[in-house]
C-alpha positions as CSV (number, residue, x, y, z in Angstrom):
1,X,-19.6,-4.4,2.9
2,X,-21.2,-1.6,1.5
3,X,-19.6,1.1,-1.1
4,X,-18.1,3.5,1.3
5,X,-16.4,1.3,3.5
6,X,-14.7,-0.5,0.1
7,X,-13.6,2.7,-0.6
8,X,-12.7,3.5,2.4
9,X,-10.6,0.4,2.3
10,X,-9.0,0.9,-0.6
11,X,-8.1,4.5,0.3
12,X,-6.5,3.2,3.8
13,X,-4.2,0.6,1.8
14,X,-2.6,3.0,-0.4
15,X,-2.3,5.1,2.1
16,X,-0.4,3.1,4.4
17,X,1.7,1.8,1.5
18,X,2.7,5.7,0.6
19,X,3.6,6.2,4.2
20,X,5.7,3.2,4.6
21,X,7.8,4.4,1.5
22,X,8.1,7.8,2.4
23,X,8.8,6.5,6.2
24,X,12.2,4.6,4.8
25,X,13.0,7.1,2.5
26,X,13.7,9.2,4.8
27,X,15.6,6.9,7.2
28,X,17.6,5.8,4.2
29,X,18.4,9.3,3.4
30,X,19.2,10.4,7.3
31,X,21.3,7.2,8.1
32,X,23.4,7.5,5.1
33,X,23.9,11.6,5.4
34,X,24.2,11.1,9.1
35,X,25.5,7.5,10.2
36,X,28.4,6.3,11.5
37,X,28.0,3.3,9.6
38,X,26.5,4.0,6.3
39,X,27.1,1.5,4.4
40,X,25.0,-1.0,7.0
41,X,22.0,1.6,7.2
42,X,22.1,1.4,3.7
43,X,21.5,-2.0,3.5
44,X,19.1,-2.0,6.1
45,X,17.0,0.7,4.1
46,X,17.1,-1.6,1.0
47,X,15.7,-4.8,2.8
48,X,13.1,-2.3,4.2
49,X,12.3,-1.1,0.4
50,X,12.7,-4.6,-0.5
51,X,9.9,-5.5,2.3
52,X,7.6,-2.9,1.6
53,X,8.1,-3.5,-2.4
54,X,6.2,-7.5,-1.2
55,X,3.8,-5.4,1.0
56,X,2.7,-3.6,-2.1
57,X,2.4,-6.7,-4.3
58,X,0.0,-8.3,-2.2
59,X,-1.8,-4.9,-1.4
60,X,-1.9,-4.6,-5.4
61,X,-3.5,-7.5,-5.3
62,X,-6.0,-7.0,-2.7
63,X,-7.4,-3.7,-3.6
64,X,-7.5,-5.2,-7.3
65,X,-10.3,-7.6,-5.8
66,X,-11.8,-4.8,-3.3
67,X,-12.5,-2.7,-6.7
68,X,-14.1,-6.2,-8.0
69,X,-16.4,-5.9,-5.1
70,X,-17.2,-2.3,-5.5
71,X,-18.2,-3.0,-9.1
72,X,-20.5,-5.1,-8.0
73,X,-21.9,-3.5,-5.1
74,X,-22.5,-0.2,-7.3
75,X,-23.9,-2.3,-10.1
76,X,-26.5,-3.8,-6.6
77,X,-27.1,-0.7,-5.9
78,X,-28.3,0.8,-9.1
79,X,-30.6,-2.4,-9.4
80,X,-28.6,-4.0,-12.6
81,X,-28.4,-8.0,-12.2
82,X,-24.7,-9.4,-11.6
83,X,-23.8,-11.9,-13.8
């Protein structure tokens, strides 16, 4: 891959990350202000937070190697030997 797809990448996992947060936020926030049943919305928000929370562990993880690559490829680039 070259650089501006890694970044590209990159940019697309956080992004989706942020979203998902926001996304059950939000539901968290309208279920228990507007719900019938709170108090099982509420714990349906936190198993969300709790999935996305795993979601973000791995994603930590796999932009921490993307930006490996990218160090790499930029190093390629500017003609400097990997070691």
């Amino acid at each position: 891959m070259n650089e501006s797809q890694l970044k590209t990448k990159i940019f697309l996992l956080n992004a989706i990350d942020i979203l998902l947060v926001i996304a059950l936020f939000c539901f968290g926030i309208y279920a228990i202000l507007y719900s019938e049943h709170k108090s099982i919305l509420g714990v349906f928000t936190l198993i969300g937070l709790y999935l996305v929370n795993m979601l973000g562990r791995f994603k930590a993880t796999k932009i921490a190697t993307m930006q490996v690559e990218l160090s790499q490829q930029q190093r390629k680039d500017k003609g400097y030997t990997i070691l």
